[in-house]
Biotite code that builds the C-alpha atoms (Angstrom):
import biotite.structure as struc

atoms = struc.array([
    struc.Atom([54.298, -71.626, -22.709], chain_id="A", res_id=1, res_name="UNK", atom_name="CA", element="C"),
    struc.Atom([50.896, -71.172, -20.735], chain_id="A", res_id=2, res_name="UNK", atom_name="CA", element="C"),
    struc.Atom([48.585, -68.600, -21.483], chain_id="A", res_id=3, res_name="UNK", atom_name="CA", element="C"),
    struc.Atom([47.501, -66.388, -18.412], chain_id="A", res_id=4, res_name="UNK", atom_name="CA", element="C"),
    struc.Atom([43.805, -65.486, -18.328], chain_id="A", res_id=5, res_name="UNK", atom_name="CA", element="C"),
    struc.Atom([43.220, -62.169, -17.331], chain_id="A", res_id=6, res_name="UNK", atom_name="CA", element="C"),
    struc.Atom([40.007, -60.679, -16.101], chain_id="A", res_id=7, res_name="UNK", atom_name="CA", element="C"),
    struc.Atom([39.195, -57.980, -18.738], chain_id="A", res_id=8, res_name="UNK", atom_name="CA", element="C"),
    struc.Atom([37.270, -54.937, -19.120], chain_id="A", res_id=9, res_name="UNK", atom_name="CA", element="C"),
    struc.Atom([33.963, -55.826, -19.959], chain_id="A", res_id=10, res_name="UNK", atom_name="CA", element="C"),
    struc.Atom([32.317, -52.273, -20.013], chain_id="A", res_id=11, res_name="UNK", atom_name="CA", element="C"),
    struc.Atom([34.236, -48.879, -20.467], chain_id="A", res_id=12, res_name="UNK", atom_name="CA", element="C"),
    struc.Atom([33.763, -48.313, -16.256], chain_id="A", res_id=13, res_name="UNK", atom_name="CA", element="C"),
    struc.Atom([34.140, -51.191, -15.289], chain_id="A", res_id=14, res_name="UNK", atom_name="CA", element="C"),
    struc.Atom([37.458, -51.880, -12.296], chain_id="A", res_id=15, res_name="UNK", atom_name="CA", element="C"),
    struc.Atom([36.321, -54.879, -11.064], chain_id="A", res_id=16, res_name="UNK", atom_name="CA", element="C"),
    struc.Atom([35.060, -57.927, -11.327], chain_id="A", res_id=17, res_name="UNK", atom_name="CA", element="C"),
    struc.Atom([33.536, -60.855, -9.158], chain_id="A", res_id=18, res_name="UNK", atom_name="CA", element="C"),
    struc.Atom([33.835, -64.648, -10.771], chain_id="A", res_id=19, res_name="UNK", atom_name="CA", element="C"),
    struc.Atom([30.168, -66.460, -10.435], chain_id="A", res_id=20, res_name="UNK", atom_name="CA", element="C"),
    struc.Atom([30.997, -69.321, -12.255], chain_id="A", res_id=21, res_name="UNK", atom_name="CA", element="C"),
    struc.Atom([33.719, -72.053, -13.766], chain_id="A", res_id=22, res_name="UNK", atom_name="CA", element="C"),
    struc.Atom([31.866, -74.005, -16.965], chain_id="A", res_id=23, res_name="UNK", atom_name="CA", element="C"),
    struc.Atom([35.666, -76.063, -17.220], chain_id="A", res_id=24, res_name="UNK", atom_name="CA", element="C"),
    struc.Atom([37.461, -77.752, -14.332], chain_id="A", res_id=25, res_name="UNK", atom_name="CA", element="C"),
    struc.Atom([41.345, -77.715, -13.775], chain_id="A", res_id=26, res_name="UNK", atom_name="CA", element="C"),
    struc.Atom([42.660, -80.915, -15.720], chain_id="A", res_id=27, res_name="UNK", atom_name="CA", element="C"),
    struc.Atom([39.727, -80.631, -18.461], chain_id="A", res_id=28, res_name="UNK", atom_name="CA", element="C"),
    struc.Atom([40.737, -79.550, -22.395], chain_id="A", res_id=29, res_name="UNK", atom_name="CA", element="C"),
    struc.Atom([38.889, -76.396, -24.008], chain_id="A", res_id=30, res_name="UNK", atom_name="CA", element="C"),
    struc.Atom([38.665, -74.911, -27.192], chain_id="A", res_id=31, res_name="UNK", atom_name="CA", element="C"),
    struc.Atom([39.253, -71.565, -28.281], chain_id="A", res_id=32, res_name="UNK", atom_name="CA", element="C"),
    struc.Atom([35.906, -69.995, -28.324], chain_id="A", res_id=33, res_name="UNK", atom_name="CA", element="C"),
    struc.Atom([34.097, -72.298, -25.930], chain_id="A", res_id=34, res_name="UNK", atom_name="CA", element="C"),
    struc.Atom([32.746, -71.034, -22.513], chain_id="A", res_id=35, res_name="UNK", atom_name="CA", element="C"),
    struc.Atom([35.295, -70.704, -19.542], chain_id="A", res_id=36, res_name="UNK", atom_name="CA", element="C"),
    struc.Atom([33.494, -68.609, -17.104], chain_id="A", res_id=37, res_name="UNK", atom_name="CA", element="C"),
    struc.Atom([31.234, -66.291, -15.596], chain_id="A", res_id=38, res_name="UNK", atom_name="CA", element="C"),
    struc.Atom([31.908, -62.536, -14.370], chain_id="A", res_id=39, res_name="UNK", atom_name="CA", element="C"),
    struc.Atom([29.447, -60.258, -12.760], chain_id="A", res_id=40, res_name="UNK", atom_name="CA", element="C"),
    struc.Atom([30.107, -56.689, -13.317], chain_id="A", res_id=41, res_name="UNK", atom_name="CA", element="C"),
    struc.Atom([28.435, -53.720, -11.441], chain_id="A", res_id=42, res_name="UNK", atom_name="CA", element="C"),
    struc.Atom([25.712, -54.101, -14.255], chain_id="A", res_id=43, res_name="UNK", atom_name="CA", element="C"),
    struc.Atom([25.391, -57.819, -15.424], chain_id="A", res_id=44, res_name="UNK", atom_name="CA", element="C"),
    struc.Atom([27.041, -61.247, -15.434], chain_id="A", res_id=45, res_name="UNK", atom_name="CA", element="C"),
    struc.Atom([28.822, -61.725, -18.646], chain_id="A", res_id=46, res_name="UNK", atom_name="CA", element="C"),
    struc.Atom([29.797, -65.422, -19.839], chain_id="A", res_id=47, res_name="UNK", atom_name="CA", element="C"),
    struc.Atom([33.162, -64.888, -21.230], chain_id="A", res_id=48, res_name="UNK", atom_name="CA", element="C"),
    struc.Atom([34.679, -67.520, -23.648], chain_id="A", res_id=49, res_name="UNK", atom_name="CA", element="C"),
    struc.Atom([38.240, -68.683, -23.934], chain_id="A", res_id=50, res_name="UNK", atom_name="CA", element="C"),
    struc.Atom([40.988, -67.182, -25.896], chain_id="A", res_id=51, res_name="UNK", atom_name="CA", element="C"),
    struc.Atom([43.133, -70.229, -26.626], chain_id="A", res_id=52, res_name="UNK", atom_name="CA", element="C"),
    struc.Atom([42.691, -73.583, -26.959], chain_id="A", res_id=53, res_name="UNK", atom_name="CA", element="C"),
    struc.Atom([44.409, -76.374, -24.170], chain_id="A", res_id=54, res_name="UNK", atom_name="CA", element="C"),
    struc.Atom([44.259, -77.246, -20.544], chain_id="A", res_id=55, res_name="UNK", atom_name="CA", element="C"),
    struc.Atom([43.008, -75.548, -17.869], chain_id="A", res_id=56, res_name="UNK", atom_name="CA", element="C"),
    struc.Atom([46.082, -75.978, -16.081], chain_id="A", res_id=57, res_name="UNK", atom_name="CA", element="C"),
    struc.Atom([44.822, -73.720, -13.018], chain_id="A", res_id=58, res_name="UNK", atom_name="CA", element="C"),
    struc.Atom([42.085, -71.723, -11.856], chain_id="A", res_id=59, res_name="UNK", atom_name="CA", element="C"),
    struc.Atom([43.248, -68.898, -9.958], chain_id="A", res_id=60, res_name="UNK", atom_name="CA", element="C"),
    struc.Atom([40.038, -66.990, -9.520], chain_id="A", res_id=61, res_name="UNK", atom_name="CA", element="C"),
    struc.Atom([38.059, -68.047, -6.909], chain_id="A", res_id=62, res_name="UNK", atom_name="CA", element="C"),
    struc.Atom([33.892, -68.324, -6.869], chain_id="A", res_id=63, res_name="UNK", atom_name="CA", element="C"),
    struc.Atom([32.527, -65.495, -5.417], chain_id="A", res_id=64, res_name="UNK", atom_name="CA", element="C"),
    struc.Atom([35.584, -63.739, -4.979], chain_id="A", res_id=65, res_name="UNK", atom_name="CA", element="C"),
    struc.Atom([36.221, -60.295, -6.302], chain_id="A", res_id=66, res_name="UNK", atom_name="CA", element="C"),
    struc.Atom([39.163, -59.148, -8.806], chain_id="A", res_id=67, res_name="UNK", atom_name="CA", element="C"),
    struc.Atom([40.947, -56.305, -10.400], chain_id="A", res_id=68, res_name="UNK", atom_name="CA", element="C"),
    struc.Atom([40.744, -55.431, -14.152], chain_id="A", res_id=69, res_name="UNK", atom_name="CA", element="C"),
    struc.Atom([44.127, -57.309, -15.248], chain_id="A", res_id=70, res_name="UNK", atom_name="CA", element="C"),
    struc.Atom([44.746, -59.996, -12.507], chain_id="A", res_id=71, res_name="UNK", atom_name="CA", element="C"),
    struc.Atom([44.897, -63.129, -13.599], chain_id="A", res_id=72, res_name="UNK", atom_name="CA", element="C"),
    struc.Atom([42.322, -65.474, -13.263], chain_id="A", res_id=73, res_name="UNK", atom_name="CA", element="C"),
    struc.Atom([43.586, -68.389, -14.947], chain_id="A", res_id=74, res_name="UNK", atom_name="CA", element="C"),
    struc.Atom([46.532, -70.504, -16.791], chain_id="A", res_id=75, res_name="UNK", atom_name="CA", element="C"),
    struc.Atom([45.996, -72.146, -19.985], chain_id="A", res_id=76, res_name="UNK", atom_name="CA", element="C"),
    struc.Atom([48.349, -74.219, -21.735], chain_id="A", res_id=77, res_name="UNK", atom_name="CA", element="C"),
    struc.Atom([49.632, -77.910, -22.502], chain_id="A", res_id=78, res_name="UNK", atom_name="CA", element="C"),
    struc.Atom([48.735, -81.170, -20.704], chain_id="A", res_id=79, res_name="UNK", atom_name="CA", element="C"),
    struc.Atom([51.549, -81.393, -17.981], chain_id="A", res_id=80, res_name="UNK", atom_name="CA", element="C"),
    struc.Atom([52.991, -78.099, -18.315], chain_id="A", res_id=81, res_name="UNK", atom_name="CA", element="C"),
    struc.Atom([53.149, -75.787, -14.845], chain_id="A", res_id=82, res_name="UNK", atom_name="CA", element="C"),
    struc.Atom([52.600, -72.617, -14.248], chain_id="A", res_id=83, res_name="UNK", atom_name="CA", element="C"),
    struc.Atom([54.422, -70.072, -12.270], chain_id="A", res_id=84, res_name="UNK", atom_name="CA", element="C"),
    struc.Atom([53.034, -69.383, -8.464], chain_id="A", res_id=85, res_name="UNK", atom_name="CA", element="C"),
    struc.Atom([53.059, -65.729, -9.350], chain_id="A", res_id=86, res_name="UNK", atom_name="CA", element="C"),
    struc.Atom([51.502, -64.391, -11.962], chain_id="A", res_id=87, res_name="UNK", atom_name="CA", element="C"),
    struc.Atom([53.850, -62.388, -15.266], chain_id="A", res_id=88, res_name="UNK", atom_name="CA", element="C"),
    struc.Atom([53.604, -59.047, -15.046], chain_id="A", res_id=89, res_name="UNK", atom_name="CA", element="C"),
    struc.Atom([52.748, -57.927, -19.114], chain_id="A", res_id=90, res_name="UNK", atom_name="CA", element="C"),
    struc.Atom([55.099, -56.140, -20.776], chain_id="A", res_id=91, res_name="UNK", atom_name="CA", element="C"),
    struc.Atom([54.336, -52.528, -20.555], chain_id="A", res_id=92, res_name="UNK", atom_name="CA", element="C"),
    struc.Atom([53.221, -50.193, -23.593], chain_id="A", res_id=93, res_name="UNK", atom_name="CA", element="C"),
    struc.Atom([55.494, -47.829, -25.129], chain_id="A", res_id=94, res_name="UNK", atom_name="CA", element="C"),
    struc.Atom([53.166, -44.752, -23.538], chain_id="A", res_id=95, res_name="UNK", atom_name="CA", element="C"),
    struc.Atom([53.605, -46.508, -20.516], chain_id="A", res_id=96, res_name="UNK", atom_name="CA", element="C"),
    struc.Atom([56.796, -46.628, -20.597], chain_id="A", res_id=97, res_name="UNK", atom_name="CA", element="C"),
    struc.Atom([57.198, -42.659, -21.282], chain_id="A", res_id=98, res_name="UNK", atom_name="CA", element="C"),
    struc.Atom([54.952, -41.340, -18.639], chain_id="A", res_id=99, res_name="UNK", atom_name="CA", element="C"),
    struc.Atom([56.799, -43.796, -16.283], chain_id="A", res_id=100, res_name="UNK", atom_name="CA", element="C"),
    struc.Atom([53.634, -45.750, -15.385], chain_id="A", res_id=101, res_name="UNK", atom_name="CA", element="C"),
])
């Protein structure tokens, strides 16, 4: 099943994010650990690597384009294998689930 890359929190303030950069194309293999993009915060641009190794099946961030702390930014998986149009919500935390968030 296809990973979904999420933009994360890259500094303890930070809510959003704007993507500067691609270093892989949809279609090309990457490695866990090897560069995927660039995000500029309100304070720097941070290169983030990837967490998984495959595909990059589809880019869903666009250049210049600014995101939310959690949406997903990209789908990583197998050769071949699709993706959903709409991203998977994550499964929520227990505390979550108490406080009815």
């Amino acid at each position: 099943m296809a990973t979904q890359f999420r933009l994360a929190a890259l500094g303890h303030t930070m809510e959003t994010g704007r993507v500067v950069e691609w270093h892989i194309s949809e279609g090309e293999s990457i490695d866990e650990g090897q560069l995927l993009i660039s995000i500029e915060t309100d304070k720097t641009v941070v290169d983030v690597n990837s967490p998984v190794s495959g595909v990059l099946l589809k880019a869903v961030g666009q250049v210049d384009a600014e995101y939310d702390v959690g949406d997903v930014l990209a789908w990583i998986g197998d050769a071949g294998e699709t993706v959903p149009d709409q991203p998977v919500e994550p499964e929520l935390r227990s505390e979550e689930r108490r406080v009815g968030k």
